[in-house]
MARDREN-186888 format. One record per atom (N, C-alpha, C): residue in three letters; x, y, z. Coordinates in steps of 0.02 Angstrom, whole numbers, plus 50000, padded with zeros to 5 digits. Example, Ala and Ser with C-alpha at 12.3 -4.5 7.8 and 13.67 -1.06 7.14 Angstrom:
BEGIN
ala506604971650390
ala506154977550390
ala506604983550390
ser506424988850354
ser506844994750357
ser506455000250394
***
This chain:
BEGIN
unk503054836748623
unk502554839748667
unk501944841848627
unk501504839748652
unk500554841848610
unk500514850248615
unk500484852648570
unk500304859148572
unk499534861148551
unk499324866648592
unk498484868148543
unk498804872848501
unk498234874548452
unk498204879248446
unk497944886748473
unk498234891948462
unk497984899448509
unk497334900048479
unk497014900948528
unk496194903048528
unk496424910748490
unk495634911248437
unk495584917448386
unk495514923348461
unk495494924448514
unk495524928048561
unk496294930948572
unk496834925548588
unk497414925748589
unk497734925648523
unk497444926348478
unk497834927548417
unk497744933548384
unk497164938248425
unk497064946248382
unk497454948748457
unk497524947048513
unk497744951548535
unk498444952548566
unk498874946148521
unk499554947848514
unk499664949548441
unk499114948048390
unk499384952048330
unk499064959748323
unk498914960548367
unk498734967448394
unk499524971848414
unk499714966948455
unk500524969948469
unk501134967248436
unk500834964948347
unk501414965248315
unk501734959348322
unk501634954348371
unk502234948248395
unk502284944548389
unk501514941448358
unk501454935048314
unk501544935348246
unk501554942148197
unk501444943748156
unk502254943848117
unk502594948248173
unk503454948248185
unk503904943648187
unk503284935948222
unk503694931648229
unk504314930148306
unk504054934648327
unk504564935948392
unk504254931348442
unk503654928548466
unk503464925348525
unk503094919248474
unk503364912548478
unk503274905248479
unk502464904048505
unk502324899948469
unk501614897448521
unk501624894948605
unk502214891448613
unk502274889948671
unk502464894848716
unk502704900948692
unk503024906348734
unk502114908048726
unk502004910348684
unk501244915948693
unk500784909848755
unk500934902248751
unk500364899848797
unk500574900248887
unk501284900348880
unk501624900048960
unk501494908148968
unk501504914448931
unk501264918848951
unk500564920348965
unk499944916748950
unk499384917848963
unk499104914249009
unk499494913649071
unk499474909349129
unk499654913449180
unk499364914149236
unk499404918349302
unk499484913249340
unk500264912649369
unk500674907049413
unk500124911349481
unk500004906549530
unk499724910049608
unk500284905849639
unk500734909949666
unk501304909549697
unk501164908749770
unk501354904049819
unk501244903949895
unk501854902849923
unk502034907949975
unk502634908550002
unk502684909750085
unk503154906750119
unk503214908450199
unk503604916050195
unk503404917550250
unk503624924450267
unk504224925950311
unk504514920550342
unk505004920050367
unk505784919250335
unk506324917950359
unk506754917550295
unk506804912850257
unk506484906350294
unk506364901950197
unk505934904350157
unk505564907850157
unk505274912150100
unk505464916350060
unk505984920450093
unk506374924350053
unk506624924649981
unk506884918649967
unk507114918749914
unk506674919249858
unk506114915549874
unk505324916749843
unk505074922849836
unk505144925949862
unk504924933649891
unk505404939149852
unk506114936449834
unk506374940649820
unk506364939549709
unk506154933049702
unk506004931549634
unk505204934149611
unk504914937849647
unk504364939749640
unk504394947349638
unk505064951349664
unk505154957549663
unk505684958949608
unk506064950949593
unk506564953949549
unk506504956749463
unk506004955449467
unk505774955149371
unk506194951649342
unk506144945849368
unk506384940649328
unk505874934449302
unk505184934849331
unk504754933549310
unk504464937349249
unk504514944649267
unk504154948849211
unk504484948749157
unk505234947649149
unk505854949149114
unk505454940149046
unk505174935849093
unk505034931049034
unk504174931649030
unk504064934649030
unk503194937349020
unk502754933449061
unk502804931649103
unk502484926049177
unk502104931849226
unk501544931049210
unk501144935049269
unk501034931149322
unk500734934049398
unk500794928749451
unk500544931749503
unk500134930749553
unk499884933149603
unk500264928249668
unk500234933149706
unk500604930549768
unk500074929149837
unk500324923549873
unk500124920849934
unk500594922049980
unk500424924850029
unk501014921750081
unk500584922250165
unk501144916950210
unk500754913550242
unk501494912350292
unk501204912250355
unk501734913250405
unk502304906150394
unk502074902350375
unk502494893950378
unk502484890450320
unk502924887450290
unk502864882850234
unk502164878750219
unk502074875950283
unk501644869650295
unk500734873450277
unk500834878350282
unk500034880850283
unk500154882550182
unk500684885050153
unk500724884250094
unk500414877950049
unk500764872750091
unk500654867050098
unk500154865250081
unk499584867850124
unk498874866850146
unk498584870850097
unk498724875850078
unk498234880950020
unk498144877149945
unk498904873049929
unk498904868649867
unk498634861449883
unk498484858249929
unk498234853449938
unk497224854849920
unk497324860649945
unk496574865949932
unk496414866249862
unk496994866649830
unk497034868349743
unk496874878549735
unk497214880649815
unk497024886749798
unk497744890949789
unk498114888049780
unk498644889549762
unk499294884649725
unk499454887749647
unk499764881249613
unk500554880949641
unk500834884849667
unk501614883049674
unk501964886949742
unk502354882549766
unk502454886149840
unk503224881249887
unk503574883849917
unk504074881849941
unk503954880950006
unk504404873450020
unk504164870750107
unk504894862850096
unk505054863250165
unk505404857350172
unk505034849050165
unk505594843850159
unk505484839450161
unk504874834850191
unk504704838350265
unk504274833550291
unk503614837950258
unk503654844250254
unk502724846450219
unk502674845150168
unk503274841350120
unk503194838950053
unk502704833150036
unk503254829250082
unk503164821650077
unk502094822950115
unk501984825850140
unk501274824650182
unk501014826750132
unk501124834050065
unk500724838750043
unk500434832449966
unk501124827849968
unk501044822349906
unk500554819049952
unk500654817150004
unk500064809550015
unk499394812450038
unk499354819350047
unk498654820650046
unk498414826850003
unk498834825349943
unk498504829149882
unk498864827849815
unk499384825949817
unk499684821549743
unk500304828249718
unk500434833149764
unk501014838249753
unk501534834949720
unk501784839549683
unk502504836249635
unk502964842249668
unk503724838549656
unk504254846149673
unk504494845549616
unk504434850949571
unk504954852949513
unk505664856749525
unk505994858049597
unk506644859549591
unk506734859049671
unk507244859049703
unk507794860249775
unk507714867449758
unk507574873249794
unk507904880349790
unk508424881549831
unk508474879649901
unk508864881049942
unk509104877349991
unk509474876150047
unk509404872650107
unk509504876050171
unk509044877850206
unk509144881250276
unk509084877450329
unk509404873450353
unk509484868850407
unk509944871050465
unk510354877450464
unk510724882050494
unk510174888050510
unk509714889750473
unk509294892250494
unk508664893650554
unk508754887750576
unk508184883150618
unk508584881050678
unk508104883650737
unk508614881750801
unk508074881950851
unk508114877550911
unk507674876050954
unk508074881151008
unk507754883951031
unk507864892451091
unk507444889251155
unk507804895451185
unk507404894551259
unk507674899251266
unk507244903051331
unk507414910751369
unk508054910751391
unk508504915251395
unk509284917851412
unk509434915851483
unk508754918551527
unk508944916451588
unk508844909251626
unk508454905251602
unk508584899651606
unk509184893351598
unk509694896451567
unk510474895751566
unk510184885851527
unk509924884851482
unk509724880351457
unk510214877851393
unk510694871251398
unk511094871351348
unk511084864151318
unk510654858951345
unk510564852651311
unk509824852951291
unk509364848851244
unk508844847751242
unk508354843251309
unk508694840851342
unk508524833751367
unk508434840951450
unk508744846751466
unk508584850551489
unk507794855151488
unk507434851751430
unk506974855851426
unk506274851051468
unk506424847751506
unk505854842851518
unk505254846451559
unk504854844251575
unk504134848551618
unk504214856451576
unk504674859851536
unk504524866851502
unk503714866251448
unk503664872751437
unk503254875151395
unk503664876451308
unk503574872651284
unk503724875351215
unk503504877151158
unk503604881151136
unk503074883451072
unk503474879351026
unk503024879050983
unk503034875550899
unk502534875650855
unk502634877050787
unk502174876850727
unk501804868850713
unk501504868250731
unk501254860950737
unk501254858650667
unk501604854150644
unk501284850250559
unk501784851950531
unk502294859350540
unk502764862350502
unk503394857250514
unk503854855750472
unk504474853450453
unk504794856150504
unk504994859650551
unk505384862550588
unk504964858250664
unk504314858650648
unk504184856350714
unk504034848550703
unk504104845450650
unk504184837750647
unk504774835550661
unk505314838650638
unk505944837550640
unk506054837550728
unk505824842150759
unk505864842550834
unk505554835650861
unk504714836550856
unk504384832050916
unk504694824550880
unk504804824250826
unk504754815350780
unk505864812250800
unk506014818450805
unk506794816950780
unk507174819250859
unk507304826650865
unk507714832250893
unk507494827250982
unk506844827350996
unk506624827051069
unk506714817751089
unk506534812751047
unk506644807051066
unk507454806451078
unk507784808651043
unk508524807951028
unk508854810251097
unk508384815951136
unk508734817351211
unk508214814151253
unk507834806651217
unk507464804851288
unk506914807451296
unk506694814551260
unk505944814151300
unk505334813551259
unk504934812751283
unk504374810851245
unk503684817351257
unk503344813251209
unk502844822251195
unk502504823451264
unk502434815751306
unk502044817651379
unk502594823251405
unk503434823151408
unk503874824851443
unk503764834451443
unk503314837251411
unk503434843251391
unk502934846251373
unk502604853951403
unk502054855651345
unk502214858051305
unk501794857251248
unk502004858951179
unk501164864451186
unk501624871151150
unk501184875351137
unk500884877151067
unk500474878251042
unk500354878450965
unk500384883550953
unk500894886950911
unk500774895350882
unk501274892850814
unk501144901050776
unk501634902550720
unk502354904050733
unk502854904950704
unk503364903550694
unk503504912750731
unk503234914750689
unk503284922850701
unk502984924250768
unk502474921050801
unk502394925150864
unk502884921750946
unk503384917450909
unk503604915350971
unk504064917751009
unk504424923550984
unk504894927851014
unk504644931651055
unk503824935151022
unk503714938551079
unk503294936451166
unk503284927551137
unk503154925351172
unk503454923651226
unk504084924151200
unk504434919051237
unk504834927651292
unk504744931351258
unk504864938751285
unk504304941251353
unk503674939551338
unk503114937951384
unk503134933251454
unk503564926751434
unk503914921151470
unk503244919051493
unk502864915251423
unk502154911551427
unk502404907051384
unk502844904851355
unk503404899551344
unk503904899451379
unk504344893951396
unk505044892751397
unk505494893751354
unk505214890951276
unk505774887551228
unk505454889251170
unk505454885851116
unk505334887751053
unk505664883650997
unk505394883750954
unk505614881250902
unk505624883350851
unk505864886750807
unk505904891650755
unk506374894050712
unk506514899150659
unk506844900350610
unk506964908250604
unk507554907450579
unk507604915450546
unk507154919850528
unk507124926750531
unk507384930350576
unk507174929450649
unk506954925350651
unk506594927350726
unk507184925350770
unk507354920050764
unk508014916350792
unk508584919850824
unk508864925650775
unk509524930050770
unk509044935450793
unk508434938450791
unk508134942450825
unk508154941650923
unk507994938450915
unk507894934051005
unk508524936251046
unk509174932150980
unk509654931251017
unk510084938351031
unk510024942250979
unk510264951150980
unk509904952251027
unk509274950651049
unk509074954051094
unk509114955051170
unk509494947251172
unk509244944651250
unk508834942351271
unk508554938951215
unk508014936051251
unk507864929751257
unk508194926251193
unk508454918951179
unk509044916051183
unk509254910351203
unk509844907151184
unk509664900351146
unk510284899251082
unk510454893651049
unk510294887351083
unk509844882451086
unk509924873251121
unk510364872351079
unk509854871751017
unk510314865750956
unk510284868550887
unk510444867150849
unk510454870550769
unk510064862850742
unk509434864750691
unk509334860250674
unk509524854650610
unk510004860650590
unk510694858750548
unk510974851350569
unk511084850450616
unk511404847050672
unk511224839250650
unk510454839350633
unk510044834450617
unk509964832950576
unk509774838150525
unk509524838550453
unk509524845850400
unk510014844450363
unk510214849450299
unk509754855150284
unk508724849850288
unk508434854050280
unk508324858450206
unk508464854350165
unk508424856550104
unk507734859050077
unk507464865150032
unk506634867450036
unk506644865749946
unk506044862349954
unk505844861449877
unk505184866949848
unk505364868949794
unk504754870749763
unk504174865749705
unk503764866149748
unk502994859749747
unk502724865149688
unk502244859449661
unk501864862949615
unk501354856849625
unk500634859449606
unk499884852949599
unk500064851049542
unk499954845949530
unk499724840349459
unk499554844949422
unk499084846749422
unk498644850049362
unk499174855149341
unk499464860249372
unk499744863849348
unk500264863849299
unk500664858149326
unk501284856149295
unk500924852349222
unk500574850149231
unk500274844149175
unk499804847749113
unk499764854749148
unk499214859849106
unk499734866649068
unk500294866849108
unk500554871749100
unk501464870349096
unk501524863449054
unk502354860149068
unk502854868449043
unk502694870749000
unk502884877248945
unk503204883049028
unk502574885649047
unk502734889949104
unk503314887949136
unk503054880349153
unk503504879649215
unk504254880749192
unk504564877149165
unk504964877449115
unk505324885449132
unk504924889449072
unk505154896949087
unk505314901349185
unk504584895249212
unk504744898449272
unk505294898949309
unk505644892649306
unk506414887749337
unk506824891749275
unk506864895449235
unk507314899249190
unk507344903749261
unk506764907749251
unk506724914349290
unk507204913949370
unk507124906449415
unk507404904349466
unk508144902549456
unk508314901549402
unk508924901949394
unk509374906949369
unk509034912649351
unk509124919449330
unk509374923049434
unk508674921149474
unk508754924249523
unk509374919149580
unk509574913849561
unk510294910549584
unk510684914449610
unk510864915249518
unk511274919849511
unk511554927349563
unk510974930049545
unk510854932849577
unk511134934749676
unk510754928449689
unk511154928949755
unk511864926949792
unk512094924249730
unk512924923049730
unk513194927849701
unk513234933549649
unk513514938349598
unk513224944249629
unk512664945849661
unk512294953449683
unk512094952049755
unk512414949449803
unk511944947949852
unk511774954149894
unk512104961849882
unk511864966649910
unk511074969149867
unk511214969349837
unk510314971149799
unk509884964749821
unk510054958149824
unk509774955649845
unk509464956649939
unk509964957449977
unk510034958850050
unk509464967850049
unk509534968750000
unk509234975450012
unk508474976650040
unk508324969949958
unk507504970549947
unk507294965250007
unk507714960850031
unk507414956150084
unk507354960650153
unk507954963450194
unk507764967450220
unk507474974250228
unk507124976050180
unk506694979850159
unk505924978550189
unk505914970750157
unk505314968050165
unk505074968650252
unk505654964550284
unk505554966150353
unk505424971050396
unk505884973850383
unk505674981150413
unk505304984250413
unk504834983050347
unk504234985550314
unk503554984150381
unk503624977850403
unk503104969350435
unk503334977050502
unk503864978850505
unk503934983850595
unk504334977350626
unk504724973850591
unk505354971450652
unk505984974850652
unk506034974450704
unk506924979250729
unk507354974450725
unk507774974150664
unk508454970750671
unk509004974850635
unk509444975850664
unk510284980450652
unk510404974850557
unk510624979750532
unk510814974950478
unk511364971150473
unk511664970850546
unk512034965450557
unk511874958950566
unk511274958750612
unk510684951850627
unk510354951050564
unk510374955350524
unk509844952950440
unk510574949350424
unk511004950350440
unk511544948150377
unk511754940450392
unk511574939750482
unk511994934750507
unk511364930050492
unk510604931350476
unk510084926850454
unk510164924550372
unk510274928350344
unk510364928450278
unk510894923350260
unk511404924950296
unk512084921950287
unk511964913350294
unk511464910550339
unk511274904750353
unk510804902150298
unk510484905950218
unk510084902250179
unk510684901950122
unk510584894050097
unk510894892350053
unk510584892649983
unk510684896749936
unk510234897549880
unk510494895749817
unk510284887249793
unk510534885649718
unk510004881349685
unk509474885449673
unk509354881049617
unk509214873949573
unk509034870749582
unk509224864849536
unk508864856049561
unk509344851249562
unk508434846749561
unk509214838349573
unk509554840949634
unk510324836949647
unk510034830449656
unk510394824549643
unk510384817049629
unk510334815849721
unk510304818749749
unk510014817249840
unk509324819349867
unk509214820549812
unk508334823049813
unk507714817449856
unk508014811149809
unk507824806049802
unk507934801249869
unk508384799949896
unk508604794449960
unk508464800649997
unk508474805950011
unk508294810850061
unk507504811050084
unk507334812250034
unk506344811750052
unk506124805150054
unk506654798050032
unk506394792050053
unk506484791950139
unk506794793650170
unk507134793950220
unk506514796350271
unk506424801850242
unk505804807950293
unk505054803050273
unk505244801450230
unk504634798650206
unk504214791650259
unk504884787950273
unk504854783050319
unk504724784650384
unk505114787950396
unk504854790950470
unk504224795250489
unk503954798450445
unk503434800150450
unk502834793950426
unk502994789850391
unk502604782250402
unk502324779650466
unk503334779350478
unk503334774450552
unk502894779650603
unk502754785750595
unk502494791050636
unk501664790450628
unk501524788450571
unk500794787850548
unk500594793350531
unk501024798650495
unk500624803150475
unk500554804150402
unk500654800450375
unk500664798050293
unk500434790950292
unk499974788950230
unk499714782950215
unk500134777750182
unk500684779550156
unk501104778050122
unk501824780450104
unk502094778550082
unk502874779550037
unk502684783949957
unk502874790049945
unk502654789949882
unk502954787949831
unk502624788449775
unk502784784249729
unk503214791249675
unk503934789549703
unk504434794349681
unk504544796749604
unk504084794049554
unk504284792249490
unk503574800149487
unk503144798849522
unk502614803749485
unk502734807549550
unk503084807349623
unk503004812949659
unk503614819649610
unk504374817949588
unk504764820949600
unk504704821749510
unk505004829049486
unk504834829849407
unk505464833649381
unk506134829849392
unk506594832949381
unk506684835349305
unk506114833649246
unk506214834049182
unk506304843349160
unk505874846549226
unk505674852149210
unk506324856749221
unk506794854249298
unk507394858549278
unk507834855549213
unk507834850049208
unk508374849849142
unk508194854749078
unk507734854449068
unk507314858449005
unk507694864549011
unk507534868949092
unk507554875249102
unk508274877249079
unk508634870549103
unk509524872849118
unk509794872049044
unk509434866548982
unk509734866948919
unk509904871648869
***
């Protein structure tokens, strides 16, 4: 790997603190520390786990400073790094595959899979229990988001109907409960907490799990430049993500703490029984699995055959599994 040398700037003011002088911090450690990661994260529960590696000092624990984004949906994450205004950020398969063909995004790891997470609702009293039941309804959906591609491209042809068959409403992920509480929707399409919120409440019932369909596995994307400017960070960063794994398999009450913390904080009412039964649905490991690959060829095609990508990407420079091996050696 090409290394510079530390600018006479960065070299008085870690031998200011003794550490170059000591010998204790490497050039490559002093250059992945003089990098401010801008972190972009959903606020819903695929974000979480993001959210909770940003509170755990497990970033700080490897000297990684980082400013945070967050943003109601993966897909608008999506959109901020396609912007170049944010270098690293977590989103499923289909905002991947779009965030590569209209901006050159790489994923340096799988964090999780919430596909149990994600469930197409409709109001309680409507006694609504197939999809193919939802025809002439109003439905909300995050337009562009992975949850709502997976619906209009996959979930709705599969029971027959087509996009004339239904209105589709455009909102965030987060305002559709109380929409659907309003009954200025029918249905919905959406994710944890809102999901297990609805349904404690009475106000939603289960159609379909989008599990059902698709695993739903969430990658963490990073821009070109970043990865290509900063291989050192990343590296340490996917240490730090595998520090916080851990974490949610060995501590998952400190973990459960600071997540529902967060919420409650935003003013939603959920019993920490409904935090637990949302929680309980994210799968959190880490790592960069040999299905990475035929999985996003897969989404990849169909969003072709859909026309919303110009192409197939070119898997060799979209996917950068070099960076977890490094992390895990």
């Amino acid at each position: 790997m090409e290394q510079r040398a530390l600018t006479r700037r960065e070299f008085l003011v870690l031998s200011g603190s003794g550490l170059v002088a000591a010998g204790v911090l490497g050039p490559e450690t002093v250059l992945a520390q003089s990098t401010t990661i801008r972190q972009g994260y959903q606020t819903n529960i695929w974000g979480m786990p993001t959210y909770y590696l940003l509170r755990s000092g497990a970033l700080e624990k490897r000297g990684l400073k980082f400013e945070e984004f967050a943003v109601p949906s993966g897909n608008l994450t999506m959109q901020q790094m396609v912007a170049r205004q944010v270098d690293l950020g977590t989103y499923a398969g289909q905002s991947f595959v779009t965030g590569y063909d209209k901006g050159g995004l790489v994923a340096i790891a799988q964090i999780e899979q919430v596909g149990k997470t994600a469930r197409v609702m409709a109001r309680k009293e409507l006694n609504i229990t197939k999809v193919e039941q939802l025809r002439g309804l109003k439905i909300g959906n995050q337009v562009g988001s992975s949850t709502g591609n997976t619906f209009v491209d996959i979930i709705a042809p599969r029971a027959g109907l087509k996009k004339e068959d239904y209105q589709e409403v455009k909102m965030n992920v987060n305002e559709m409960v109380a929409a659907a509480a309003a009954k200025s929707i029918d249905a919905f399409v959406s994710v944890d907490p809102y999901c297990s919120i609805a349904e404690a409440e009475g106000i939603a019932t289960t159609v379909v799990s989008l599990y059902d369909y698709d695993p739903m596995p969430v990658f963490m994307a990073a821009t070109p430049e970043f990865v290509e400017k900063n291989p050192t960070t990343v590296v340490e960063y996917l240490k730090a993500w595998l520090d916080v794994g851990k974490d949610f398999k060995q501590n998952p009450g400190k973990v459960g703490e600071v997540i529902y913390t967060f919420f409650t904080s935003k003013g939603y009412k959920m019993s920490r029984e409904t935090f637990s039964k949302s929680m309980g649905n994210v799968e959190v490991e880490p790592g960069f699995p040999a299905s990475v690959r035929p999985y996003l060829q897969q989404i990849a095609e169909g969003l072709l055959k859909e026309k919303k990508i110009s192409a197939i990407p070119d898997w060799n420079k979209a996917l950068r599994p070099q960076f977890m091996e490094k992390a895990r050696a």
